[in-house]
The first five atom37 places (N, CA, C, CB, O) and aatype in JSON, in Angstrom:
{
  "aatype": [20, 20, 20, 20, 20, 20, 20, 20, 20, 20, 20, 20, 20, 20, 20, 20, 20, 20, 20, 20, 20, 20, 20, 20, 20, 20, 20, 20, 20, 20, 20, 20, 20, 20, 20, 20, 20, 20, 20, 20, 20, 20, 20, 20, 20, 20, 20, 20, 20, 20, 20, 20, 20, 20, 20, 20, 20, 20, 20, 20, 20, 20, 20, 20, 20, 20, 20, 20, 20, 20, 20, 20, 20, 20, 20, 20, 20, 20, 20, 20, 20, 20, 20, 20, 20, 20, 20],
  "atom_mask": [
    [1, 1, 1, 1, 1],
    [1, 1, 1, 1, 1],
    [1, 1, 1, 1, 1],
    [1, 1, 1, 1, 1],
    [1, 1, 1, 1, 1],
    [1, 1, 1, 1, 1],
    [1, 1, 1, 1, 1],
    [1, 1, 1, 1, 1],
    [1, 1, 1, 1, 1],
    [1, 1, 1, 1, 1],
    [1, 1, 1, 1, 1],
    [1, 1, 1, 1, 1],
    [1, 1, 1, 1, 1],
    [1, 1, 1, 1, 1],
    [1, 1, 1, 1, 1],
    [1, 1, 1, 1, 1],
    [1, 1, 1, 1, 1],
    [1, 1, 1, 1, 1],
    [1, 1, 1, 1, 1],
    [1, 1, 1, 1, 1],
    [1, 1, 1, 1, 1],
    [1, 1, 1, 1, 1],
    [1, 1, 1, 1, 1],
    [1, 1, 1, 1, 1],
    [1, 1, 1, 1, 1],
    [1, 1, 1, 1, 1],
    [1, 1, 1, 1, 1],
    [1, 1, 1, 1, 1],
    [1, 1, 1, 1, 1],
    [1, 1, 1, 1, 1],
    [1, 1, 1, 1, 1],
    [1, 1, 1, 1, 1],
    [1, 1, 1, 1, 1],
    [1, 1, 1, 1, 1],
    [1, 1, 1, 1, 1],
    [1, 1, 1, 1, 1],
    [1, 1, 1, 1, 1],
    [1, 1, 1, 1, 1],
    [1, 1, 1, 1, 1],
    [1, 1, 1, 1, 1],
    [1, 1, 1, 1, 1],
    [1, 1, 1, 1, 1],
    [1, 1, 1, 1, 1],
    [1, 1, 1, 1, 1],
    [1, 1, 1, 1, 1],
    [1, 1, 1, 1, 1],
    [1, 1, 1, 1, 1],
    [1, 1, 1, 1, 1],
    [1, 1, 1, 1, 1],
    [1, 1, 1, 1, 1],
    [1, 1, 1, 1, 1],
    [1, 1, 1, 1, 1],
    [1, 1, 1, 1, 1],
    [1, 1, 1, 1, 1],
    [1, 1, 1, 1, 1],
    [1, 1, 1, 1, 1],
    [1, 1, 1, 1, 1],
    [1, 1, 1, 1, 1],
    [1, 1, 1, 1, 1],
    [1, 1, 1, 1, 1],
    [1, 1, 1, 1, 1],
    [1, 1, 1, 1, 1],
    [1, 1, 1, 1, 1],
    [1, 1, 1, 1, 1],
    [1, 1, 1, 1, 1],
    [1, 1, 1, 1, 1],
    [1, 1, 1, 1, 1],
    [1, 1, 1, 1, 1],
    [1, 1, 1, 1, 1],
    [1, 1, 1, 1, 1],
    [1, 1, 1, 1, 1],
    [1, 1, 1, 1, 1],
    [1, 1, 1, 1, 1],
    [1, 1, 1, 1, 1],
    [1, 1, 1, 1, 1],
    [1, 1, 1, 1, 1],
    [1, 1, 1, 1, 1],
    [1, 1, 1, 1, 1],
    [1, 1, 1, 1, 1],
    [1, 1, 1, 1, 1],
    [1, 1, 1, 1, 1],
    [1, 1, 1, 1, 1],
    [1, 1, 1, 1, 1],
    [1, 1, 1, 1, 1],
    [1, 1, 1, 1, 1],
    [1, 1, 1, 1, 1],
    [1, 1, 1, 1, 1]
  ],
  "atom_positions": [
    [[34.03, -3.74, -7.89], [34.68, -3.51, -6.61], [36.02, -4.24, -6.63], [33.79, -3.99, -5.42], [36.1, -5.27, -7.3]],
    [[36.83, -3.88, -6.12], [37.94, -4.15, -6.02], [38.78, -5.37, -4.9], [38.23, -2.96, -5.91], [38.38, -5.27, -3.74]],
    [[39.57, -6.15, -5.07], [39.98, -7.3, -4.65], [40.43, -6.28, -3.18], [41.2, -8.27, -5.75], [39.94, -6.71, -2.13]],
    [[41.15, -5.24, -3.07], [41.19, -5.09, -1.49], [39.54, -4.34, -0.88], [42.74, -3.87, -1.08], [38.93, -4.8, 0.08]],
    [[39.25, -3.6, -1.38], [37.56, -3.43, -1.04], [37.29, -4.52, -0.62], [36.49, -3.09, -2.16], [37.27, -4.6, 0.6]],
    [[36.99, -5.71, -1.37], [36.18, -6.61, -0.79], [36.83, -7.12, 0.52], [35.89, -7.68, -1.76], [36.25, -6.98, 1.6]],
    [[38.01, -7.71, 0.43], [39.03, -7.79, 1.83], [38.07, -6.87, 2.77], [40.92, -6.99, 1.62], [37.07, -7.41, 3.24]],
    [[38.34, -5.39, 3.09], [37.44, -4.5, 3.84], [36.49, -4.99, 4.46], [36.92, -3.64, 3.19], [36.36, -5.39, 5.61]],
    [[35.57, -4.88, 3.27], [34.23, -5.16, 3.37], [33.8, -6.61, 4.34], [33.77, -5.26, 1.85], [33.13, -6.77, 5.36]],
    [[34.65, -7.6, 3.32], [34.89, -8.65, 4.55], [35.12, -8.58, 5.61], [35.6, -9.29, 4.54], [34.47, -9.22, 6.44]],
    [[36.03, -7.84, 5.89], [36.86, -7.93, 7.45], [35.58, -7.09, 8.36], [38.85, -6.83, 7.5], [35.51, -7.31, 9.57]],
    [[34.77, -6.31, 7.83], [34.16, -5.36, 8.66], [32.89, -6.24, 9.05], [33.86, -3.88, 7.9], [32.5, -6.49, 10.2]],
    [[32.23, -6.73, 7.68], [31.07, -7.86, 8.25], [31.44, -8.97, 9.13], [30.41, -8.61, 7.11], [30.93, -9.16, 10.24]],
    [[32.54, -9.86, 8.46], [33.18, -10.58, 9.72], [33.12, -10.02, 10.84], [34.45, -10.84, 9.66], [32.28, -10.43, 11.64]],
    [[33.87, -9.07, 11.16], [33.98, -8.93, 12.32], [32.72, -8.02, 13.13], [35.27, -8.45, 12.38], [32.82, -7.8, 14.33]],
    [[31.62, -7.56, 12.38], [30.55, -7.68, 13.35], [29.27, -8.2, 13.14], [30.33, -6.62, 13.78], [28.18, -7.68, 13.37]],
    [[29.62, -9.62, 12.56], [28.7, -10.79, 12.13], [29.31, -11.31, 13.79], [29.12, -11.91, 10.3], [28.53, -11.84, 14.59]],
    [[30.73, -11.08, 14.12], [31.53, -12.59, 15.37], [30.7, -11.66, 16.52], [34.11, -12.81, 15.75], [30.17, -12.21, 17.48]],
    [[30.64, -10.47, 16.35], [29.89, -9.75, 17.81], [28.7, -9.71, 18.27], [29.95, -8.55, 17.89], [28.3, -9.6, 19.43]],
    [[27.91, -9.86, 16.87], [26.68, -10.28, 16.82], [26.16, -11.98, 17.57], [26.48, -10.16, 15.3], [25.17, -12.32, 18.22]],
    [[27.01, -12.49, 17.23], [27.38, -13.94, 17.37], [27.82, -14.17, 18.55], [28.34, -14.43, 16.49], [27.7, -15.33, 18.94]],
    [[28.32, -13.4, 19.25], [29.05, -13.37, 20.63], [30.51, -14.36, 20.63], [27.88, -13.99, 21.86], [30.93, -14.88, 21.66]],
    [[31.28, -14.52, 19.08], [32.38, -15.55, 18.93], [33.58, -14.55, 18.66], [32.1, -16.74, 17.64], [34.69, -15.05, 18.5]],
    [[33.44, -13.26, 18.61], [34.51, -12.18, 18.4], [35.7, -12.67, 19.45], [33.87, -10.48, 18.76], [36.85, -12.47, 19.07]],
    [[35.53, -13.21, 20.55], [36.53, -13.05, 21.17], [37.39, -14.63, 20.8], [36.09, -12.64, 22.72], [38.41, -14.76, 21.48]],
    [[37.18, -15.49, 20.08], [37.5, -17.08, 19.64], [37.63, -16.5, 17.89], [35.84, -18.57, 20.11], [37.0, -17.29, 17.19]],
    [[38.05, -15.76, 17.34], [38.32, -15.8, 16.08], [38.97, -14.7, 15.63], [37.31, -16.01, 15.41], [38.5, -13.59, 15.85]],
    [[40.11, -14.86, 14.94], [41.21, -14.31, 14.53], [40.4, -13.49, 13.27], [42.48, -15.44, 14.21], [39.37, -13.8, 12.67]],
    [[41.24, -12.41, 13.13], [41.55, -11.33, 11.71], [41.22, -11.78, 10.44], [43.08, -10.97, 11.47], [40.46, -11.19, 9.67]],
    [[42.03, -13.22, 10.14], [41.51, -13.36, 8.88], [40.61, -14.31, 8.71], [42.4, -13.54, 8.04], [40.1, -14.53, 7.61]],
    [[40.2, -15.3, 10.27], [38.77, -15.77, 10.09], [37.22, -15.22, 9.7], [38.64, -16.16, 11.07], [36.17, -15.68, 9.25]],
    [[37.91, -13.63, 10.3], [36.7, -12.78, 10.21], [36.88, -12.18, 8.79], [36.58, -11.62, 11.45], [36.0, -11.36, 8.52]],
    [[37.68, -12.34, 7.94], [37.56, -11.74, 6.68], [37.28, -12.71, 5.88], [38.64, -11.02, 6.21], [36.99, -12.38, 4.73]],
    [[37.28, -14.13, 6.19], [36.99, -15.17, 5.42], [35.28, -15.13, 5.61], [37.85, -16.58, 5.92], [34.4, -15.22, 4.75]],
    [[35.2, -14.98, 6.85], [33.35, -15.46, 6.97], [32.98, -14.07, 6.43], [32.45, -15.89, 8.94], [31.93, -13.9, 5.81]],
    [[33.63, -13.33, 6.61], [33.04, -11.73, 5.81], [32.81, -12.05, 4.13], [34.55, -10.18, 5.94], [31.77, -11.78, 3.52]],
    [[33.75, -12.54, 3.67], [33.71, -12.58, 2.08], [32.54, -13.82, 1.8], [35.45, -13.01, 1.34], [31.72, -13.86, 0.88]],
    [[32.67, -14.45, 2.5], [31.24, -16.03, 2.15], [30.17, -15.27, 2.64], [31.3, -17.96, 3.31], [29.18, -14.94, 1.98]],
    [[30.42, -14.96, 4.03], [29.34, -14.07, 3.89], [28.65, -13.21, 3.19], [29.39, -13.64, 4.37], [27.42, -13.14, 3.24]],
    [[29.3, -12.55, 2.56], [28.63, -11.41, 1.35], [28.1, -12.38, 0.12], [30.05, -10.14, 0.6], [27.14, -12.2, -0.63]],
    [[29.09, -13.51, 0.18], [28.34, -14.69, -1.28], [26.95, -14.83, -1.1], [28.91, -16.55, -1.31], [25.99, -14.78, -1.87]],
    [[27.13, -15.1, 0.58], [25.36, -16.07, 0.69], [24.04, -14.73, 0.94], [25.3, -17.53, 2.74], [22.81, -14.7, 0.83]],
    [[25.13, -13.75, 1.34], [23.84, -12.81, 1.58], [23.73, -12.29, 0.32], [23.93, -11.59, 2.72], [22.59, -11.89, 0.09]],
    [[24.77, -12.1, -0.91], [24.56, -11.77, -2.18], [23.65, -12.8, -2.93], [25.84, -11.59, -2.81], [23.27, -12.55, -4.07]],
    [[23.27, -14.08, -2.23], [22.66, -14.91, -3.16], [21.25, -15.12, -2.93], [23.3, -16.12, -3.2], [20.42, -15.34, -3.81]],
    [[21.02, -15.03, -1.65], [19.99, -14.51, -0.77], [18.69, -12.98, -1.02], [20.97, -14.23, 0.41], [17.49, -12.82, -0.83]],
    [[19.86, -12.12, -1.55], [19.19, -10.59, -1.69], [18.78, -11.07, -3.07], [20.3, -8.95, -1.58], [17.58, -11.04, -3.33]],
    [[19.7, -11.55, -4.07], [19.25, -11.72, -5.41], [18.16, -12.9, -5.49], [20.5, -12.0, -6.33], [17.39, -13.03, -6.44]],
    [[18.21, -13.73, -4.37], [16.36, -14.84, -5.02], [15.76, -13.4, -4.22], [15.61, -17.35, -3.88], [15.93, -12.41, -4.93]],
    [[15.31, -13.19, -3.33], [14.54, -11.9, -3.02], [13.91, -11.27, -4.11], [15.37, -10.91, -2.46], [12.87, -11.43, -4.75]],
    [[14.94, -10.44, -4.1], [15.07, -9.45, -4.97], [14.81, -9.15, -6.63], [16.08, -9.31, -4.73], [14.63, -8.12, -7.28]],
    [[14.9, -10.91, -7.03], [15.19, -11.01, -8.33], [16.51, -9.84, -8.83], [13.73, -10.77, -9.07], [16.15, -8.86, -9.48]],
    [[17.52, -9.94, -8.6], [18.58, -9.28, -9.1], [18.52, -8.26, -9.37], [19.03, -9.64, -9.88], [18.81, -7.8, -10.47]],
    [[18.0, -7.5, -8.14], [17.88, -5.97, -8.27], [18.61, -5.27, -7.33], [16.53, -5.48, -8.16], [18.33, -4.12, -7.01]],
    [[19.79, -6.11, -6.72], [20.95, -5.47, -5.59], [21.01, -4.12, -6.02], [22.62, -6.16, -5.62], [20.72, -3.69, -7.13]],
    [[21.58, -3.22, -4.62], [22.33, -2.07, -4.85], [23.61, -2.44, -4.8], [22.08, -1.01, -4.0], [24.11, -3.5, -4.42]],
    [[24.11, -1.4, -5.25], [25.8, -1.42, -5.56], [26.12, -0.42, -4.83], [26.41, -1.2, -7.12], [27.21, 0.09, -5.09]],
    [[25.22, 0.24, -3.6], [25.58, 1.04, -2.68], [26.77, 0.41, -1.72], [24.37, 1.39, -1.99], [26.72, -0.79, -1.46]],
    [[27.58, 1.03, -1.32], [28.72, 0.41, -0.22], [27.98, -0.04, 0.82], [29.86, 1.47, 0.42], [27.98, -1.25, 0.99]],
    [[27.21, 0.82, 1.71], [26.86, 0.48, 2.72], [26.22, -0.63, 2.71], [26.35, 1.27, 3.21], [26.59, -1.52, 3.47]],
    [[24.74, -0.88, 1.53], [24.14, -2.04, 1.23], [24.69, -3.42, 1.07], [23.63, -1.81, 0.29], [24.21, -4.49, 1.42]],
    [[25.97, -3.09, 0.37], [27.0, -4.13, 0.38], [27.56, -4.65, 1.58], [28.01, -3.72, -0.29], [27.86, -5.84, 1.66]],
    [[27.75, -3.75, 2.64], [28.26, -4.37, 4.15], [27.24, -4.8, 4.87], [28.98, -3.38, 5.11], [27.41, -5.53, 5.85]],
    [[25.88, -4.32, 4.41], [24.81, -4.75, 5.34], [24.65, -6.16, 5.01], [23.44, -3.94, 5.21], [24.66, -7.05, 5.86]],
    [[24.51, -6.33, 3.84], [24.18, -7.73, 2.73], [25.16, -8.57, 3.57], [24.68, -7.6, 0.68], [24.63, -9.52, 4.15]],
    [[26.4, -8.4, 3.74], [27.55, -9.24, 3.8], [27.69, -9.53, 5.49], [28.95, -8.44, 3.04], [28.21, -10.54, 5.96]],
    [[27.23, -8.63, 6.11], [26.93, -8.98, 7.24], [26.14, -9.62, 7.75], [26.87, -8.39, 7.65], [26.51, -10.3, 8.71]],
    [[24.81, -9.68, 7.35], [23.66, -10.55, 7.05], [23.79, -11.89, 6.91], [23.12, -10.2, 5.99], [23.21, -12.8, 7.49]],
    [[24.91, -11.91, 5.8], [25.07, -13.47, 5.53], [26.15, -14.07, 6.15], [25.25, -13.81, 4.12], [26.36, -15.28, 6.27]],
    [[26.87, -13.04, 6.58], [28.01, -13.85, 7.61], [27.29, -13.78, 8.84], [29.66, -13.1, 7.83], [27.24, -14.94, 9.24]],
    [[26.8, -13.14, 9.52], [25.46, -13.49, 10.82], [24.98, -14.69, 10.71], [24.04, -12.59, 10.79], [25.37, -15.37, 11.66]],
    [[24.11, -15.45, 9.78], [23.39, -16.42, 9.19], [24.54, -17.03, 8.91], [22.41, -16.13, 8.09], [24.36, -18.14, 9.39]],
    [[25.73, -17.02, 8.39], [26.57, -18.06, 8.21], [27.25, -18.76, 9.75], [27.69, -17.44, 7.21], [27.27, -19.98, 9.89]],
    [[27.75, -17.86, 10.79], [28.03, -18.29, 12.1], [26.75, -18.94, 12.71], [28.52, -17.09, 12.95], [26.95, -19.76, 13.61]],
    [[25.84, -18.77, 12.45], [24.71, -18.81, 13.56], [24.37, -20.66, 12.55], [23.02, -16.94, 13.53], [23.88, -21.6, 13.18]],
    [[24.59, -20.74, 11.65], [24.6, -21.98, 11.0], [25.59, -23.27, 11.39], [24.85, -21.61, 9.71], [25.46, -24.49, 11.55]],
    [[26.67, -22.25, 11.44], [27.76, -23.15, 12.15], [27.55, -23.69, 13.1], [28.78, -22.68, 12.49], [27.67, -24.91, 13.21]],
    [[27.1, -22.73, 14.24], [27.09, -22.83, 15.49], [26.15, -23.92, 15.52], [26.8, -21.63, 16.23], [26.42, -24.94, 16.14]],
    [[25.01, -23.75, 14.86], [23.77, -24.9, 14.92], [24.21, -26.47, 14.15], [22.27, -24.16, 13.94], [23.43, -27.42, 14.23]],
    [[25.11, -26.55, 13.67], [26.13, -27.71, 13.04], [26.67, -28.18, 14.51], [27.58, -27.05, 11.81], [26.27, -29.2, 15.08]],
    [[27.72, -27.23, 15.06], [28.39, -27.98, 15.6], [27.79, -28.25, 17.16], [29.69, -27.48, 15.42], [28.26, -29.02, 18.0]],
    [[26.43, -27.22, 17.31], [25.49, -28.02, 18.89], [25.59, -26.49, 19.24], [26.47, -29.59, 20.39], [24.59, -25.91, 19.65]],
    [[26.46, -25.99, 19.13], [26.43, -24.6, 20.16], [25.4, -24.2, 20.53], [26.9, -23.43, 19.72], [24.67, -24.33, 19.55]],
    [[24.68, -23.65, 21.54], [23.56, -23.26, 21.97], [23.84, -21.14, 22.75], [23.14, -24.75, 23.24], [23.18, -20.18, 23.16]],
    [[25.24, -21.58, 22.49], [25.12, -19.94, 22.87], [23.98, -18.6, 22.27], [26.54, -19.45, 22.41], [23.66, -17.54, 22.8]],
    [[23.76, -18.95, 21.52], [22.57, -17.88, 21.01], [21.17, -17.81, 21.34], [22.41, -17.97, 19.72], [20.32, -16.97, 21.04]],
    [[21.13, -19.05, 22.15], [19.68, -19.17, 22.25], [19.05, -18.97, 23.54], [19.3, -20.39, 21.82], [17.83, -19.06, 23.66]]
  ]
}
């Protein structure tokens, strides 16, 4: 996949990992492509103990994965820094 794909891909999980999260309206464009791309790390690292390294290389699977882990990555934060909005 390609260095702007992933950008994409990022920006799209970011940004509905922050809606999921209810923080879309407190985070900028390329915050949401940053937690999009870590996100896809941890949900890529996540699917593979699962999975034992049997990911798809489907697109969509890839935004779901990456959304997943940027969801779980905000909702981590949030539990770091006290936030209780989710609960």
């Amino acid at each position: 996949m390609g260095l702007i794909l992933w950008i994409i891909i990022g920006a799209l999980a970011g940004w509905i990992a922050s809606i999921i999260t209810k923080r879309n309206e407190s985070m900028s464009w390329w915050e949401n492509i940053l937690v999009g791309i870590v996100g896809g790390l941890v949900g890529g690292f996540i699917m593979d103990l699962l999975f034992d390294g049997d990911g798809s290389s489907n697109l969509l699977m890839t935004l779901i994965v990456a959304t997943v882990g940027a969801t779980l990555l905000l909702v981590a934060y949030g539990a770091i820094r006290g936030d209780r909005s989710l609960t």
